[in-house]
Structure formats: structure tokens, C-alpha cells
CHARMM internal coordinates of N, CA and C (Angstrom, degrees):
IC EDIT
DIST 1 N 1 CA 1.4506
DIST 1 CA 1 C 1.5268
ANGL 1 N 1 CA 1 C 108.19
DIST 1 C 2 N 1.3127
ANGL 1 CA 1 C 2 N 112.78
DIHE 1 N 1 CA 1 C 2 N 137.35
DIST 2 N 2 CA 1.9264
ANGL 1 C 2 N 2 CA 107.08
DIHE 1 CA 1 C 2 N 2 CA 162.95
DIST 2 CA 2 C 1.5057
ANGL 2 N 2 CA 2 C 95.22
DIHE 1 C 2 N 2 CA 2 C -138.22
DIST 2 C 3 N 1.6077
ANGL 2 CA 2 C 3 N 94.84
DIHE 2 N 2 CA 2 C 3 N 135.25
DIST 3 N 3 CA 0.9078
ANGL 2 C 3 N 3 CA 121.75
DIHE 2 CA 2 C 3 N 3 CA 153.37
DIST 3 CA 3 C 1.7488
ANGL 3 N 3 CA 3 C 133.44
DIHE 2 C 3 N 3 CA 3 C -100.25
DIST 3 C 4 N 1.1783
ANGL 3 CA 3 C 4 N 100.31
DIHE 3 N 3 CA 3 C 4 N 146.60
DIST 4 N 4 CA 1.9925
ANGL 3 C 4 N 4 CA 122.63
DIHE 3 CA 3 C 4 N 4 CA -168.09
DIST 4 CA 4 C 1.5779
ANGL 4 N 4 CA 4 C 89.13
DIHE 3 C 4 N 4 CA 4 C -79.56
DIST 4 C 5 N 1.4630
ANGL 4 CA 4 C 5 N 126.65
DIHE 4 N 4 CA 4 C 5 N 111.36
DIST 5 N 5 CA 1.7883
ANGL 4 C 5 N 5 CA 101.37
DIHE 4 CA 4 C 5 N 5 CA 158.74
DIST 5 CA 5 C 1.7266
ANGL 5 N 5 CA 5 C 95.27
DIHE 4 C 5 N 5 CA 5 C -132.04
DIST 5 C 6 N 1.5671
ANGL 5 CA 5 C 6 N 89.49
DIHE 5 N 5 CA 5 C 6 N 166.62
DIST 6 N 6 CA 1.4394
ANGL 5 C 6 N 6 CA 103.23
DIHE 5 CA 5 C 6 N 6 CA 164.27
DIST 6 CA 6 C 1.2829
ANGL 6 N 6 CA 6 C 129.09
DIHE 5 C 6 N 6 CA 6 C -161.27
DIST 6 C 7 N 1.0353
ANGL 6 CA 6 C 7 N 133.93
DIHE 6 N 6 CA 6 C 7 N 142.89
DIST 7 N 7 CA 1.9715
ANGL 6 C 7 N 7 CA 145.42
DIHE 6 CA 6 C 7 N 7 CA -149.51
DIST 7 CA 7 C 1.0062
ANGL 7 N 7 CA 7 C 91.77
DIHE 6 C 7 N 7 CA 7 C -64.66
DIST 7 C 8 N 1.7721
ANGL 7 CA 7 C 8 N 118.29
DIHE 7 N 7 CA 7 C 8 N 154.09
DIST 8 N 8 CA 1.1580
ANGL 7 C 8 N 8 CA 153.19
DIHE 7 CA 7 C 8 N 8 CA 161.52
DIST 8 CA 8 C 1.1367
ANGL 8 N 8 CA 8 C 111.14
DIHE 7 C 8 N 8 CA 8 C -143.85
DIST 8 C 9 N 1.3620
ANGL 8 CA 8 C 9 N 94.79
DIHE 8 N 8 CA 8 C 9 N 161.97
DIST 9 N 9 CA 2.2962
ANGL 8 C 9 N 9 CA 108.86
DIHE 8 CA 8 C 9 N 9 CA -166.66
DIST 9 CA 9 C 1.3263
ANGL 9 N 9 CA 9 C 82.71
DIHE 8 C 9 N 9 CA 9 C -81.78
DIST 9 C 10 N 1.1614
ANGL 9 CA 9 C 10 N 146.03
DIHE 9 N 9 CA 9 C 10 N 2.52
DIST 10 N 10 CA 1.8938
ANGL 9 C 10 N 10 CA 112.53
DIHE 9 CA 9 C 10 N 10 CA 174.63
DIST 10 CA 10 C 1.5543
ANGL 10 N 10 CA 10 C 117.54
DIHE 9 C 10 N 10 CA 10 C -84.27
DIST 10 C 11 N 0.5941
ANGL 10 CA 10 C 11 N 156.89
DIHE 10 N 10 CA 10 C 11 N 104.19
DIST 11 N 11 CA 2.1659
ANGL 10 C 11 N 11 CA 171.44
DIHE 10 CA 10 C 11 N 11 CA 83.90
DIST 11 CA 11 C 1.9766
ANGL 11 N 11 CA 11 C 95.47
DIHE 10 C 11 N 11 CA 11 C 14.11
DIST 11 C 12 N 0.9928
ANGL 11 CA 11 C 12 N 99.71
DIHE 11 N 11 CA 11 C 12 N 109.78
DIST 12 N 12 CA 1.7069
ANGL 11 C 12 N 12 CA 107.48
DIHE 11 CA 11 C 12 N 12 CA 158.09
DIST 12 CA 12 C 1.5955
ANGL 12 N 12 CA 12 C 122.00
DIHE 11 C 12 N 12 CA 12 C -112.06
DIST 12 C 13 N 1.4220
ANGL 12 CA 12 C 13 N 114.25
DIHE 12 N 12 CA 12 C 13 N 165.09
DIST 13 N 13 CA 1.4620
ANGL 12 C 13 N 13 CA 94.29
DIHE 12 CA 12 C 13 N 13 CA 162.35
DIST 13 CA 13 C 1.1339
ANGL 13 N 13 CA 13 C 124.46
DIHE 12 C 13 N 13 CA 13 C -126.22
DIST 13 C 14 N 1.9250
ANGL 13 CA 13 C 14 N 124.62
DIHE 13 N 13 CA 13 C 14 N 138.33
DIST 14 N 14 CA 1.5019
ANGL 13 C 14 N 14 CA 102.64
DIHE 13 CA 13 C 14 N 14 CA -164.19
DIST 14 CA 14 C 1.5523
ANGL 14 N 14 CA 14 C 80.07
DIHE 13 C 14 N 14 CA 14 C -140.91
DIST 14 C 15 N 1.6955
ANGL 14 CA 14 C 15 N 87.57
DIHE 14 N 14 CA 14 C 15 N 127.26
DIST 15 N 15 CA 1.3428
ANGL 14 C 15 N 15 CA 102.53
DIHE 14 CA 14 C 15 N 15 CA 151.60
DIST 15 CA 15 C 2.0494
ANGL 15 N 15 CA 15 C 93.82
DIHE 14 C 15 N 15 CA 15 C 73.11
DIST 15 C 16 N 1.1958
ANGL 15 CA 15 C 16 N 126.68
DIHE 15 N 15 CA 15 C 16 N 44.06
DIST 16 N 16 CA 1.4348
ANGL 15 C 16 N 16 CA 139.75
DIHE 15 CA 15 C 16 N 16 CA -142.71
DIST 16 CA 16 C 1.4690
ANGL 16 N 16 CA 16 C 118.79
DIHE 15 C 16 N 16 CA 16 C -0.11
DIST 16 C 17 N 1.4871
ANGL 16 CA 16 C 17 N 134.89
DIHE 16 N 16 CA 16 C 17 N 55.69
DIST 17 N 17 CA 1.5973
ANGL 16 C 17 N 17 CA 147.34
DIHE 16 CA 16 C 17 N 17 CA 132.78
DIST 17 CA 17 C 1.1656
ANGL 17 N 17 CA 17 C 112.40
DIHE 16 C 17 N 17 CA 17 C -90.54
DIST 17 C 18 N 1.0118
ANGL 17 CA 17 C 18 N 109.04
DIHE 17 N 17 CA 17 C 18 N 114.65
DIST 18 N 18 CA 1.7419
ANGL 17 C 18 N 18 CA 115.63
DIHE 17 CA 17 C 18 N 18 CA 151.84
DIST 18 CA 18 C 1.3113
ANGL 18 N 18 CA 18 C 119.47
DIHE 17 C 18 N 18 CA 18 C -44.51
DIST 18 C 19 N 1.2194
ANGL 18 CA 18 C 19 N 126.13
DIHE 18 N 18 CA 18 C 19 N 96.71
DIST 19 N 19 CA 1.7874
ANGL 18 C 19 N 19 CA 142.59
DIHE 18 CA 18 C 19 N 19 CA 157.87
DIST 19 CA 19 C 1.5384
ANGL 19 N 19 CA 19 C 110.48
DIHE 18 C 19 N 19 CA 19 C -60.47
DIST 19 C 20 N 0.9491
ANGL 19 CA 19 C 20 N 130.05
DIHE 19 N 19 CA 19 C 20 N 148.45
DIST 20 N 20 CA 1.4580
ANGL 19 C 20 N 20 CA 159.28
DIHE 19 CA 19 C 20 N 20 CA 161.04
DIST 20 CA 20 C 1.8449
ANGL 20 N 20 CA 20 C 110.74
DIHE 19 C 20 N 20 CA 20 C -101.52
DIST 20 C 21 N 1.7071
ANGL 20 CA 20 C 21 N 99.72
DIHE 20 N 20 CA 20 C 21 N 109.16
DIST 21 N 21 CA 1.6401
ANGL 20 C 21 N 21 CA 86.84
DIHE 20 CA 20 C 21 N 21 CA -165.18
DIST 21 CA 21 C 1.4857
ANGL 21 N 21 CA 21 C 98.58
DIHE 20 C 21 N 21 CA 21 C -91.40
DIST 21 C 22 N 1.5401
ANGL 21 CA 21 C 22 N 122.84
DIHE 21 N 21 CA 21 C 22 N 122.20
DIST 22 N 22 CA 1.7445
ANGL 21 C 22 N 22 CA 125.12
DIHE 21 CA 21 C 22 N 22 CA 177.92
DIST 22 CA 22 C 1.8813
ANGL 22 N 22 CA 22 C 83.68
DIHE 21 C 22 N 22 CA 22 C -88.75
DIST 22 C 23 N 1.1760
ANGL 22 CA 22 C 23 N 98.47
DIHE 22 N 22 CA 22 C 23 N 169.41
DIST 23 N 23 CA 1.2206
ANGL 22 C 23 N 23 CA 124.17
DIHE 22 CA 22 C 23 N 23 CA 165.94
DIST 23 CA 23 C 1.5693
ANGL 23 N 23 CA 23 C 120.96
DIHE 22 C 23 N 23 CA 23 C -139.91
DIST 23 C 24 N 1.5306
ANGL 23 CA 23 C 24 N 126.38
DIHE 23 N 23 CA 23 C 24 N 164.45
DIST 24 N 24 CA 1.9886
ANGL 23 C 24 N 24 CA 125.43
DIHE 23 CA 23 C 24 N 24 CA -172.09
DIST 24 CA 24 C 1.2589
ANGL 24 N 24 CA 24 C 98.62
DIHE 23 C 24 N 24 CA 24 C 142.79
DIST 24 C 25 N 1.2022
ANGL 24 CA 24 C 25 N 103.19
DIHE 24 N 24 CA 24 C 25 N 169.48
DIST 25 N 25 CA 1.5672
ANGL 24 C 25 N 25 CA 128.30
DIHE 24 CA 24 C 25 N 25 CA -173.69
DIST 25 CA 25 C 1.4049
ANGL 25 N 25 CA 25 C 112.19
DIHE 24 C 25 N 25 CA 25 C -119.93
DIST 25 C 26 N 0.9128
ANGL 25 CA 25 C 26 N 114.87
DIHE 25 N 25 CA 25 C 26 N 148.52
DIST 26 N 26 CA 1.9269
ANGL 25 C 26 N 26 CA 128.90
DIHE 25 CA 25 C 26 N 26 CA 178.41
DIST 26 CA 26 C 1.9238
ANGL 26 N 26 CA 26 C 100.52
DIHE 25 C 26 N 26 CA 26 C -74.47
DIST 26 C 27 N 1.3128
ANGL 26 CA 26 C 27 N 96.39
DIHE 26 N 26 CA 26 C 27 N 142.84
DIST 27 N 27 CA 1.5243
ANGL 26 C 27 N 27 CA 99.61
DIHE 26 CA 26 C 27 N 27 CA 159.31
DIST 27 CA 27 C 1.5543
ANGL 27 N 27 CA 27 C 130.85
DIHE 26 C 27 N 27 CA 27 C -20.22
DIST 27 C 28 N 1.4511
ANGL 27 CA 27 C 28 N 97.85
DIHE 27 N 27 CA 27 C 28 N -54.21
DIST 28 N 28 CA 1.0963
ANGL 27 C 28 N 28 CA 89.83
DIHE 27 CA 27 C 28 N 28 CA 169.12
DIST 28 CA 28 C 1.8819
ANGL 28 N 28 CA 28 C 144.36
DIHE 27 C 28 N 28 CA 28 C -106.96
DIST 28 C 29 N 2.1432
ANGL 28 CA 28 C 29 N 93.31
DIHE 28 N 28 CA 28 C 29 N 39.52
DIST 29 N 29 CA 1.2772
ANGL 28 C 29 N 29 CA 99.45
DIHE 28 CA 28 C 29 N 29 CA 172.64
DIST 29 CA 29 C 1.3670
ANGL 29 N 29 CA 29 C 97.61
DIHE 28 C 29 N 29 CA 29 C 98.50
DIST 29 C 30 N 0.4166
ANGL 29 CA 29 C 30 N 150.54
DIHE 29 N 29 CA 29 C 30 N -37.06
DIST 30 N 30 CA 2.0915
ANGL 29 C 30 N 30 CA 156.37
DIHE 29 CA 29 C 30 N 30 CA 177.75
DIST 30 CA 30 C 1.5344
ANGL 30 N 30 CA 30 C 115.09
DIHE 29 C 30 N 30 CA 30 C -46.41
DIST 30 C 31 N 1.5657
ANGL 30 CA 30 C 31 N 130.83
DIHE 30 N 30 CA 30 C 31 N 69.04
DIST 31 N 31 CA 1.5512
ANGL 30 C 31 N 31 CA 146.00
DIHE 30 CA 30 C 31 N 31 CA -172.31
DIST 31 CA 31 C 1.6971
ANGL 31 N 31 CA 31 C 94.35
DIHE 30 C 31 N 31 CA 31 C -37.91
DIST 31 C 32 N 1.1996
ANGL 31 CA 31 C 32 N 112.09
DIHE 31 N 31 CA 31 C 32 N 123.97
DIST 32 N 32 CA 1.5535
ANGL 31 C 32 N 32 CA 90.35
DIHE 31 CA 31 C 32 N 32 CA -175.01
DIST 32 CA 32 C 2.2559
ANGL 32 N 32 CA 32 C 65.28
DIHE 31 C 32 N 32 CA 32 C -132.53
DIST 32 C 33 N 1.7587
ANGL 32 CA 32 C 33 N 85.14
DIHE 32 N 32 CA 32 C 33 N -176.53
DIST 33 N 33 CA 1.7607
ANGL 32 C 33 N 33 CA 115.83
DIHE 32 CA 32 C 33 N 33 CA 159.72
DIST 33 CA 33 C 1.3518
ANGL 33 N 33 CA 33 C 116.93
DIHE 32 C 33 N 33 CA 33 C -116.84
DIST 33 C 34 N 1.1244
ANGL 33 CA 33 C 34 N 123.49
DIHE 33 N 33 CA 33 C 34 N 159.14
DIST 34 N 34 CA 1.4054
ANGL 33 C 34 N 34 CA 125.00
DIHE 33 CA 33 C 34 N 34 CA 161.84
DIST 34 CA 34 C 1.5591
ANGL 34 N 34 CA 34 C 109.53
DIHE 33 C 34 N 34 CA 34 C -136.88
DIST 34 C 35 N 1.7580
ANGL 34 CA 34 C 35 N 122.78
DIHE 34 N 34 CA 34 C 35 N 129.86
DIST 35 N 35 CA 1.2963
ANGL 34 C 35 N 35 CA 131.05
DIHE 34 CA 34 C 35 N 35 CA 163.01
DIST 35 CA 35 C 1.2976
ANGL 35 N 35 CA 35 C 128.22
DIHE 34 C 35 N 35 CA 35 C -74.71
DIST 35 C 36 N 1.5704
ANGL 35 CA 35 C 36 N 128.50
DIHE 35 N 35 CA 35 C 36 N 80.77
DIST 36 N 36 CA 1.9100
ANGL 35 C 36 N 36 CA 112.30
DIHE 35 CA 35 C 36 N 36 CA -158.60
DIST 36 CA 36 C 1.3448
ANGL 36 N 36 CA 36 C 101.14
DIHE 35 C 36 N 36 CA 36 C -105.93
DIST 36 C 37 N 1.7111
ANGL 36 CA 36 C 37 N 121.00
DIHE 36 N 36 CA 36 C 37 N 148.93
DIST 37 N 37 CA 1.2948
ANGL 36 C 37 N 37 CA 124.78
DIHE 36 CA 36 C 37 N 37 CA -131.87
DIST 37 CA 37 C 1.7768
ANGL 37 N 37 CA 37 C 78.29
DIHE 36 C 37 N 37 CA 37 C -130.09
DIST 37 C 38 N 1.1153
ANGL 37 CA 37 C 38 N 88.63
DIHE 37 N 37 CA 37 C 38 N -55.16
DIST 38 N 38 CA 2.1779
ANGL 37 C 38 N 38 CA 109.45
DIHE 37 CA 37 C 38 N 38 CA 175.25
DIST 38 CA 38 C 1.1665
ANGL 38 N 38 CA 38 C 114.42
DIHE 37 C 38 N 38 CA 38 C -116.37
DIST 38 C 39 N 1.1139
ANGL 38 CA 38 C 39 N 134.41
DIHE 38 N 38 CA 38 C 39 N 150.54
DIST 39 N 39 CA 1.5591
ANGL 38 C 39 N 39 CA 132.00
DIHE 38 CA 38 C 39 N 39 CA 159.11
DIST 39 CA 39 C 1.9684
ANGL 39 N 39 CA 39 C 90.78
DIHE 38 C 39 N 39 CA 39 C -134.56
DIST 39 C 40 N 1.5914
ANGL 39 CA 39 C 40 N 111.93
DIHE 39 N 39 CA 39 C 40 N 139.32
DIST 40 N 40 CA 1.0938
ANGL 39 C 40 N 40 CA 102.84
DIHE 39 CA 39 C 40 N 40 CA 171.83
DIST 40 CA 40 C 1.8938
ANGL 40 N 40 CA 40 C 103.90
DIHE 39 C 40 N 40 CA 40 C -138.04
DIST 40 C 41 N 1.2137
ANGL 40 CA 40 C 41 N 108.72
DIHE 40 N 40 CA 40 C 41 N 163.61
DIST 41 N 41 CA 1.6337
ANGL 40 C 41 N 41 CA 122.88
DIHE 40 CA 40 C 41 N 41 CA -172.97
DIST 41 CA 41 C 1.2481
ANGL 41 N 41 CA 41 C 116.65
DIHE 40 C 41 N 41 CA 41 C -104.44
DIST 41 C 42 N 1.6405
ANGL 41 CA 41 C 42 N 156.82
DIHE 41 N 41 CA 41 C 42 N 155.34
DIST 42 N 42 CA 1.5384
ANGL 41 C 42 N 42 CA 130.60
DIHE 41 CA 41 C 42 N 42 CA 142.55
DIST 42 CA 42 C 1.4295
ANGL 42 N 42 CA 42 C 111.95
DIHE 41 C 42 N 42 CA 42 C -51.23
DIST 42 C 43 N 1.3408
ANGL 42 CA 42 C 43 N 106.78
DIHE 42 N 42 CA 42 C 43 N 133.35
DIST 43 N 43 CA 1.5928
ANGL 42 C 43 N 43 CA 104.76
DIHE 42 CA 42 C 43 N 43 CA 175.71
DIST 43 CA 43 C 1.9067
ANGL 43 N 43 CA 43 C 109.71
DIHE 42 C 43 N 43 CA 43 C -64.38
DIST 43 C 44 N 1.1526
ANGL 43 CA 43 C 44 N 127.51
DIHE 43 N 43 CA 43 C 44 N -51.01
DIST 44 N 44 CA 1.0986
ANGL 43 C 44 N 44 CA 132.33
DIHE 43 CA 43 C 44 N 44 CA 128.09
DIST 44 CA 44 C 1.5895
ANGL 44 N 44 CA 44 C 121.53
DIHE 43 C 44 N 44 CA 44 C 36.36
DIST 44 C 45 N 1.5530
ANGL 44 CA 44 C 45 N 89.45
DIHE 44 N 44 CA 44 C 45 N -54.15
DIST 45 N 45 CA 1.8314
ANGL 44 C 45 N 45 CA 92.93
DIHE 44 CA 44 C 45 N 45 CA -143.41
DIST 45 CA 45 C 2.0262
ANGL 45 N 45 CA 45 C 77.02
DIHE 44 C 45 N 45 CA 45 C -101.39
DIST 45 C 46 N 1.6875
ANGL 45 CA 45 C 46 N 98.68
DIHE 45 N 45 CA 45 C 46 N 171.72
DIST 46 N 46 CA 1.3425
ANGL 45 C 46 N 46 CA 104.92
DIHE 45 CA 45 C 46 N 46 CA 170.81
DIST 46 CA 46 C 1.6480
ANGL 46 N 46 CA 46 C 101.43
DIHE 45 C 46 N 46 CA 46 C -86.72
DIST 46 C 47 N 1.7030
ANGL 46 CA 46 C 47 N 92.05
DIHE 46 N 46 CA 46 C 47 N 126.39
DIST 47 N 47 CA 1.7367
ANGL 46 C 47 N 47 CA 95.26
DIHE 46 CA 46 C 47 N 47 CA -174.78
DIST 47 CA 47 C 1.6475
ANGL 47 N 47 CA 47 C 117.23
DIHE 46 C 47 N 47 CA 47 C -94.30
DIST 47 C 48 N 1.3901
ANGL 47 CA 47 C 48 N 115.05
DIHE 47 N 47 CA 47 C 48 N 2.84
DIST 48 N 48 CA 1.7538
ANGL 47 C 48 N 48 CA 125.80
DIHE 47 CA 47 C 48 N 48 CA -144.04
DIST 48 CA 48 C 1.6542
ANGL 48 N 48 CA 48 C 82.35
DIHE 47 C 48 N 48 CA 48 C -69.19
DIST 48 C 49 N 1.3637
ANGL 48 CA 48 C 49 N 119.40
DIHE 48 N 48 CA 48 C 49 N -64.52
DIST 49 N 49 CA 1.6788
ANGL 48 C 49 N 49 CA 114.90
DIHE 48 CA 48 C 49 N 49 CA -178.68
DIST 49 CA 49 C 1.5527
ANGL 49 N 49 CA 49 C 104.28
DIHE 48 C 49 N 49 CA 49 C -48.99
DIST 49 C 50 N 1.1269
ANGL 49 CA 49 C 50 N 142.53
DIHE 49 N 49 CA 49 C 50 N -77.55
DIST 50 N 50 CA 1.7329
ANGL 49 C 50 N 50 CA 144.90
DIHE 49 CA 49 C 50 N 50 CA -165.20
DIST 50 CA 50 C 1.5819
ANGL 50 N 50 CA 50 C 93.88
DIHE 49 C 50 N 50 CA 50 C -21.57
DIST 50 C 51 N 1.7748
ANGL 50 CA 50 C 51 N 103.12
DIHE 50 N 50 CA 50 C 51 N -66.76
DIST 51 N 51 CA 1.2556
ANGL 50 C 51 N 51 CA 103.69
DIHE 50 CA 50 C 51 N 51 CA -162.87
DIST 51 CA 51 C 1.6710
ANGL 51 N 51 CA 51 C 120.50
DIHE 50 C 51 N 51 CA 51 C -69.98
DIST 51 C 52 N 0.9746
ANGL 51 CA 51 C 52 N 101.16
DIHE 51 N 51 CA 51 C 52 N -46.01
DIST 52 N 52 CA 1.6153
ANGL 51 C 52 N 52 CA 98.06
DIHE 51 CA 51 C 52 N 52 CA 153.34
DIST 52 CA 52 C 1.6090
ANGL 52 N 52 CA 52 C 129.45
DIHE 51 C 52 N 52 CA 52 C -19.54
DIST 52 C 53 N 1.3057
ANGL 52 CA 52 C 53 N 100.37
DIHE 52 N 52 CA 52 C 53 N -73.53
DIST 53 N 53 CA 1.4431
ANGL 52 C 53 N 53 CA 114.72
DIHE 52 CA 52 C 53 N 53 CA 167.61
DIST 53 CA 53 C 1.3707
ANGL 53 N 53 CA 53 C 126.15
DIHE 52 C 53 N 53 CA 53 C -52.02
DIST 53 C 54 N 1.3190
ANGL 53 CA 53 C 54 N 123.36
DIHE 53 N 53 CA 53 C 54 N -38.05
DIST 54 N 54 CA 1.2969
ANGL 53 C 54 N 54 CA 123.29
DIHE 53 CA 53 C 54 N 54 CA 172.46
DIST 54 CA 54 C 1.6477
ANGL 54 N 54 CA 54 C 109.57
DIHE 53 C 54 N 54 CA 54 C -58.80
DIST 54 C 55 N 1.1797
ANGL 54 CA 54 C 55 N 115.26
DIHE 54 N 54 CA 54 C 55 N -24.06
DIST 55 N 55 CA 1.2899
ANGL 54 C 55 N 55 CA 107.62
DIHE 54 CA 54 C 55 N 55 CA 169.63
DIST 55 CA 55 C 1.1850
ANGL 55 N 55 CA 55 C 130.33
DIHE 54 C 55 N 55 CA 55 C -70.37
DIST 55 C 56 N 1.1818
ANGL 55 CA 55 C 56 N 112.91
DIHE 55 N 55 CA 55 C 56 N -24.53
DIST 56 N 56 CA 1.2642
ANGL 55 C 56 N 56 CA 118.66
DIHE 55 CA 55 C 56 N 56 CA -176.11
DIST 56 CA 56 C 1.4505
ANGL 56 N 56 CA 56 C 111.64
DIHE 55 C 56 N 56 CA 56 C -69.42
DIST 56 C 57 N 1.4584
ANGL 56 CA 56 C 57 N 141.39
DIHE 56 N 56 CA 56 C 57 N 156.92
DIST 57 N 57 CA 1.2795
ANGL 56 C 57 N 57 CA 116.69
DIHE 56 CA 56 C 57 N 57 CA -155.79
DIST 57 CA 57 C 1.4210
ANGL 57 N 57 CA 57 C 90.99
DIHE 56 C 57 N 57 CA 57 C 171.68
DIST 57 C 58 N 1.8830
ANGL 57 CA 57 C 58 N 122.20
DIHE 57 N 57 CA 57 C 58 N 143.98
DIST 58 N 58 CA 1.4399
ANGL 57 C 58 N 58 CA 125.24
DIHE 57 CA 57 C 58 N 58 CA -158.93
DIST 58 CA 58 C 1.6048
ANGL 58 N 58 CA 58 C 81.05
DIHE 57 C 58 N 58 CA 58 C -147.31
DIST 58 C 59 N 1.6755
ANGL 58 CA 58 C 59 N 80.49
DIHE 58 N 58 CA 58 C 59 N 149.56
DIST 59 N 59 CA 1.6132
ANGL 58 C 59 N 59 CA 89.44
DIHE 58 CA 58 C 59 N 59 CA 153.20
DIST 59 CA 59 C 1.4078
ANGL 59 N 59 CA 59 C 138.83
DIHE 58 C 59 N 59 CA 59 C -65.25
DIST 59 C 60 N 1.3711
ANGL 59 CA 59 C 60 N 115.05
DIHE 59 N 59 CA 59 C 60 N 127.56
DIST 60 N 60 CA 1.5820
ANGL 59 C 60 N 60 CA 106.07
DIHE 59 CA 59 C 60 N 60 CA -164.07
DIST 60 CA 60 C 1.7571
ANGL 60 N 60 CA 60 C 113.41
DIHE 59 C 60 N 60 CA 60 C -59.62
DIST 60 C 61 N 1.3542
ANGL 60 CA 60 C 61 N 131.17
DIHE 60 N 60 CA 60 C 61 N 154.77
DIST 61 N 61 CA 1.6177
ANGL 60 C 61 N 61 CA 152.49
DIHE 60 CA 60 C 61 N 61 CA 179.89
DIST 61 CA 61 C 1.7075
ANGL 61 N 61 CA 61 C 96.94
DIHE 60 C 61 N 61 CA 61 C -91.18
DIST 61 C 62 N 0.7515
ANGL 61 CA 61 C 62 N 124.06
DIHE 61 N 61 CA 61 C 62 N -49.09
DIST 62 N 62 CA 1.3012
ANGL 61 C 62 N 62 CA 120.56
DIHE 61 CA 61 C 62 N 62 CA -168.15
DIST 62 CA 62 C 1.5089
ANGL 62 N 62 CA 62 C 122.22
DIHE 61 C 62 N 62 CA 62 C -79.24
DIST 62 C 63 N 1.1305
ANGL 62 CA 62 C 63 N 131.66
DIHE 62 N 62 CA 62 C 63 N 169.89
DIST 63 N 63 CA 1.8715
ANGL 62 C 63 N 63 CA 122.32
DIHE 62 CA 62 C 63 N 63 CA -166.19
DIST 63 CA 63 C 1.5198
ANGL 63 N 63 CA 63 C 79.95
DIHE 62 C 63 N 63 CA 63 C -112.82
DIST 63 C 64 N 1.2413
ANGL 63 CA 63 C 64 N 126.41
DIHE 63 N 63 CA 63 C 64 N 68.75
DIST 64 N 64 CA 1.5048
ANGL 63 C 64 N 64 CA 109.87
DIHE 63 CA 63 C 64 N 64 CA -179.33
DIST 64 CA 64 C 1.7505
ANGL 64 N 64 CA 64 C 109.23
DIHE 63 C 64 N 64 CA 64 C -78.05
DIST 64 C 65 N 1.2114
ANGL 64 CA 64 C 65 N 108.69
DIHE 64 N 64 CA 64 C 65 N 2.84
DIST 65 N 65 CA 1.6427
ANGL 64 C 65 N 65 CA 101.80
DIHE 64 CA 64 C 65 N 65 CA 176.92
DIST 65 CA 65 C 1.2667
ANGL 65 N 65 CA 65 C 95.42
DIHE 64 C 65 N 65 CA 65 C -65.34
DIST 65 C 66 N 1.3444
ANGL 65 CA 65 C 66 N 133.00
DIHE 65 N 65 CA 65 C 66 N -74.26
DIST 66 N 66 CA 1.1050
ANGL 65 C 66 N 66 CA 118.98
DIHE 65 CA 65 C 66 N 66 CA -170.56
DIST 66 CA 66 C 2.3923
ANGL 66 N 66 CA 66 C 126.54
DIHE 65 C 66 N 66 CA 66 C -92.44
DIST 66 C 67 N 1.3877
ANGL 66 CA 66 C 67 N 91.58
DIHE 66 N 66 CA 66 C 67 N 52.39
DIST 67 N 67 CA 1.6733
ANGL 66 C 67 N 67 CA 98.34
DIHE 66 CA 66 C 67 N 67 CA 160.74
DIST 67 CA 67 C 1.1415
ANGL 67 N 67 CA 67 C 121.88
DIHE 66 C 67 N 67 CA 67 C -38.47
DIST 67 C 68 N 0.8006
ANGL 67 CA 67 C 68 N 153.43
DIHE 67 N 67 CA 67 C 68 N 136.75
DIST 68 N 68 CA 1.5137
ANGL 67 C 68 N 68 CA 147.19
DIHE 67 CA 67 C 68 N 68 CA 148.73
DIST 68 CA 68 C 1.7903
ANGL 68 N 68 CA 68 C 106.80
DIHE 67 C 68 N 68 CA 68 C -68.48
DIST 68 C 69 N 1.1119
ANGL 68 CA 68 C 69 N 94.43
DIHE 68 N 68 CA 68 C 69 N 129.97
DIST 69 N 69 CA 1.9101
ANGL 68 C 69 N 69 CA 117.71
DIHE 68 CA 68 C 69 N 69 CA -165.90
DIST 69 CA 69 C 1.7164
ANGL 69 N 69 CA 69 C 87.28
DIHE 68 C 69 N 69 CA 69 C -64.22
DIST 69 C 70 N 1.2297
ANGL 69 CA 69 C 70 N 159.42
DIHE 69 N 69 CA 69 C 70 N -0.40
DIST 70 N 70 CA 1.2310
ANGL 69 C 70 N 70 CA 147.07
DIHE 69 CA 69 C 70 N 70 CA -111.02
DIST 70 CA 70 C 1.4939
ANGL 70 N 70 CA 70 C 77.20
DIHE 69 C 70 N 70 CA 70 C -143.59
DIST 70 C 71 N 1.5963
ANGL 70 CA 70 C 71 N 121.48
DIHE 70 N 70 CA 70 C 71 N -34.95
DIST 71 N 71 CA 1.1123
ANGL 70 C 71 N 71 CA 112.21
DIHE 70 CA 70 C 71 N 71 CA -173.87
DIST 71 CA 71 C 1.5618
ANGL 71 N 71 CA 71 C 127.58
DIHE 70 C 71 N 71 CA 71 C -80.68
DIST 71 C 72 N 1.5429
ANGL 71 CA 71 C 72 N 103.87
DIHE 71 N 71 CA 71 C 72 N -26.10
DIST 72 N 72 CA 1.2964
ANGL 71 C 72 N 72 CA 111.85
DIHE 71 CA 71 C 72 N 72 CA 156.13
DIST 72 CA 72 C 1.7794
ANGL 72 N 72 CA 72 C 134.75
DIHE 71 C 72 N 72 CA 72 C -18.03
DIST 72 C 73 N 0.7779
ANGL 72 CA 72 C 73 N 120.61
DIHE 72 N 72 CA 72 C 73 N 137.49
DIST 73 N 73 CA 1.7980
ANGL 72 C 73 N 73 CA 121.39
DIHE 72 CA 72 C 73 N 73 CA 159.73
DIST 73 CA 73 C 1.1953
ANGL 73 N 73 CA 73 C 120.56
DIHE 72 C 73 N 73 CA 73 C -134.48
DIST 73 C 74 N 1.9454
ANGL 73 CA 73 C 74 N 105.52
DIHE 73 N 73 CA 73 C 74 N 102.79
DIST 74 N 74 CA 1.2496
ANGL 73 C 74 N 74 CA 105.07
DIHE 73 CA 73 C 74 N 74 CA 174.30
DIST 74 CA 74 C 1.5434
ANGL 74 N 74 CA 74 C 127.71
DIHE 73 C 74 N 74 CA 74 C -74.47
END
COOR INIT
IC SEED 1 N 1 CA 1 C
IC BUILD
């Protein structure tokens, strides 16, 4: 499966970490969320674009205040 995501200013807390809520759809059309806790790069690599981009940042689509925890996977 691959999924399309991209950052939004909403931060939740699950399970007490601060999440970063991305939002996108799967290949095949499927609006999904994602909770990211870390995201990491090769140090290696030229980061000036990555980091750039992480800034960039939308208001979240989804009512993720209220998710239902059910959706989770621990």
C-alpha cells in the first residue's frame, strides 16, 4: 500500500506523546490520517528542501479532536 500524506498544525496527545496529525489518501483513494511521533532523514542526504517542507503546514480536514481511540493500532 502507499500512502500520499501531508502536515498540518494539529498536535494531539495519545497515550502522553505529542502526535503531529498528517493527513492523504492511499493510491487507491481511501482519505485516511496519520499520527507521527518522529519523522527522520539520512543525515547524509542534502536536507535544506525536507526541512523546508516540514514547515509548510495546513489546517487539519479531519475532526481529529474527537477520533475514536478504536481507530488506533497499537
Amino acid at each position: 500500500m502507499i500512502v500520499h500524506l501531508h502536515n498540518t498544525t494539529k498536535i494531539v496527545d495519545i497515550n502522553d506523546v505529542p502526535a503531529r496529525v498528517w493527513e492523504g489518501h492511499t493510491d487507491g483513494g481511501v482519505p485516511v490520517i496519520a499520527f507521527i511521533t518522529r519523522l527522520a532523514a539520512d543525515h547524509g542526504a542534502d536536507l535544506a528542501e525536507f526541512t523546508a517542507e516540514l514547515q509548510e503546514m495546513s489546517p487539519p480536514n479531519f475532526a481529529v479532536q474527537s477520533w475514536p481511540a478504536r481507530m488506533f493500532i497499537d
